[in-house]
C-alpha positions as semicolon CSV with decimal commas, in nm:
position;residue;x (nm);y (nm);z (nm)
1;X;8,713;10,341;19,720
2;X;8,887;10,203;20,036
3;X;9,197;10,327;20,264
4;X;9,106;10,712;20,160
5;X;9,327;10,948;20,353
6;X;9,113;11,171;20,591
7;X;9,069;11,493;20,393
8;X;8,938;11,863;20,529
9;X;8,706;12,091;20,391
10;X;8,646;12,472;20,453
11;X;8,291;12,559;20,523
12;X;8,333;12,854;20,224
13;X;8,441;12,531;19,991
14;X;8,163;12,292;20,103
15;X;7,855;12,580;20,047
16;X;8,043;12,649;19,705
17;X;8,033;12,284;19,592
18;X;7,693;12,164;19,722
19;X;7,588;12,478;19,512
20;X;7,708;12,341;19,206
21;X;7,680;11,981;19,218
22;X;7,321;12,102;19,279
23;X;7,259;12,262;18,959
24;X;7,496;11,971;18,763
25;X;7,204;11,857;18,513
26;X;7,306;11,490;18,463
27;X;7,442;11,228;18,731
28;X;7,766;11,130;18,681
29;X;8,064;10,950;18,841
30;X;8,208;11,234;18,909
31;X;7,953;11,376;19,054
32;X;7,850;11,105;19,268
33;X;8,254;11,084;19,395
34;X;8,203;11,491;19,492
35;X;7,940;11,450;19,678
36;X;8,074;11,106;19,898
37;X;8,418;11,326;19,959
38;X;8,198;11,627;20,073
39;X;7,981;11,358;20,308
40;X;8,308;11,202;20,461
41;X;8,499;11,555;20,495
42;X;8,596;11,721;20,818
43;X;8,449;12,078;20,789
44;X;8,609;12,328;20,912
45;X;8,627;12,778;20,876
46;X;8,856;12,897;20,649
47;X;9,106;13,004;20,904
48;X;9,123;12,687;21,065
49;X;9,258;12,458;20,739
50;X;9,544;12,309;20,844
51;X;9,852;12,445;20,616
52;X;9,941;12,219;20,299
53;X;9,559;12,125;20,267
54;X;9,420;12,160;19,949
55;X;9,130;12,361;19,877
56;X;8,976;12,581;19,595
57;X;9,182;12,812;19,434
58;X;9,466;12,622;19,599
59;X;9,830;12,538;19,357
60;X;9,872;12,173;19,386
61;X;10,136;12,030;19,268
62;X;10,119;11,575;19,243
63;X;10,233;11,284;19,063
64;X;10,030;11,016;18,899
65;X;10,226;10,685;19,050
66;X;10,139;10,461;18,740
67;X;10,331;10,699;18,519
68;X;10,527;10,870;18,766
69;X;10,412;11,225;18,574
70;X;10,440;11,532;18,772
71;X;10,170;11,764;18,720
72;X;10,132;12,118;18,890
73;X;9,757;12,266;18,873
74;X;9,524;12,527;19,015
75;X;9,237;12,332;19,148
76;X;8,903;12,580;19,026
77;X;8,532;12,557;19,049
78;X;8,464;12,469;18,665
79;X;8,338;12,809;18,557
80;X;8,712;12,953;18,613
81;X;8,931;12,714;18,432
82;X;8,973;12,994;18,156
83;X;9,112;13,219;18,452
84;X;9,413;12,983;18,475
85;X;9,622;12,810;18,191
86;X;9,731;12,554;18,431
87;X;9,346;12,455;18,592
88;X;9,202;12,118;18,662
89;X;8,863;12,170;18,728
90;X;8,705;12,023;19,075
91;X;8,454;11,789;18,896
92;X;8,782;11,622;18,731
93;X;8,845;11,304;18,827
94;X;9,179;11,462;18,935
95;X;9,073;11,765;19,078
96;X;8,795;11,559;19,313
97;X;9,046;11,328;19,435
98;X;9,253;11,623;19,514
99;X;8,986;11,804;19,726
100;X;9,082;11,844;20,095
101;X;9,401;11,659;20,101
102;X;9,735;11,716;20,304
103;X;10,098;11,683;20,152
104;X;10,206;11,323;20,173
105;X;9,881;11,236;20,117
106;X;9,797;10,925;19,872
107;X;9,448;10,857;19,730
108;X;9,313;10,592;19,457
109;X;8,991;10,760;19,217
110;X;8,830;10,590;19,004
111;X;8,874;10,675;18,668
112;X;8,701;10,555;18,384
113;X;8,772;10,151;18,397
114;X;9,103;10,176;18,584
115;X;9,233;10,332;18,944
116;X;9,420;10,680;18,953
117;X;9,674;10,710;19,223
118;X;9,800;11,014;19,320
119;X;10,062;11,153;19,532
120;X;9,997;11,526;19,696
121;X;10,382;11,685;19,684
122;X;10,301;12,041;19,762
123;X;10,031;12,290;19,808
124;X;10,009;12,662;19,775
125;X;9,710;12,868;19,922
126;X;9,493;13,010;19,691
127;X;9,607;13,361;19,587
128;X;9,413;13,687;19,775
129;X;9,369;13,970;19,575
């Protein structure tokens, strides 16, 4: 994966995904991709994200360039994505590209044997309750 944008990561989001790519049973791309964005990440508290960063719980909303498909998601740990109709789980090739990214942002994934590209358009904070 080359020219990634820079991407930020809360320190509450980093504990929560080394935690569960740590009990993940089976390597897998996916996997592997989680665990290079976590090692690359700038780490920061919660309080400090800068605004329009995606990060758990966080409303994304991107387009797929190839297709030029809009798509509007809540990026979850993969345990919640019955909480939300409109989920995309973080071990998602979508949902780990997605992972500490800023509006404007571009990124090429991997995906199976071709090259998502996606476009961040907006972000919403995750919801407090």
């Amino acid at each position: 994966m080359a020219n990634l944008p820079s991407i930020t990561v809360t320190t509450v989001d980093r504990a929560q995904l080394y935690a569960l790519l740590e009990r993940q049973q089976e390597d897998s791309d996916e996997v592997e991709h989680l665990y290079a964005e976590l090692e690359r990440a700038t780490i920061v508290p919660p309080e400090e994200l800068p605004k329009g960063t995606v990060c758990l719980g966080s409303r994304v909303q991107f387009r797929e360039l190839a297709s030029g498909k809009t798509h509007q998601r809540v990026l979850v740990l993969p345990h919640d994505t019955a909480t939300h109709a409109d989920a995309i789980s973080i071990l998602s090739p979508a949902g780990a590209a997605l992972l500490g990214l800023s509006v404007g942002d571009i990124i090429e994934w991997p995906y199976r044997n071709r090259t998502l590209q996606l476009e961040l358009l907006d972000v919403l904070p995750p919801e407090t309750d």
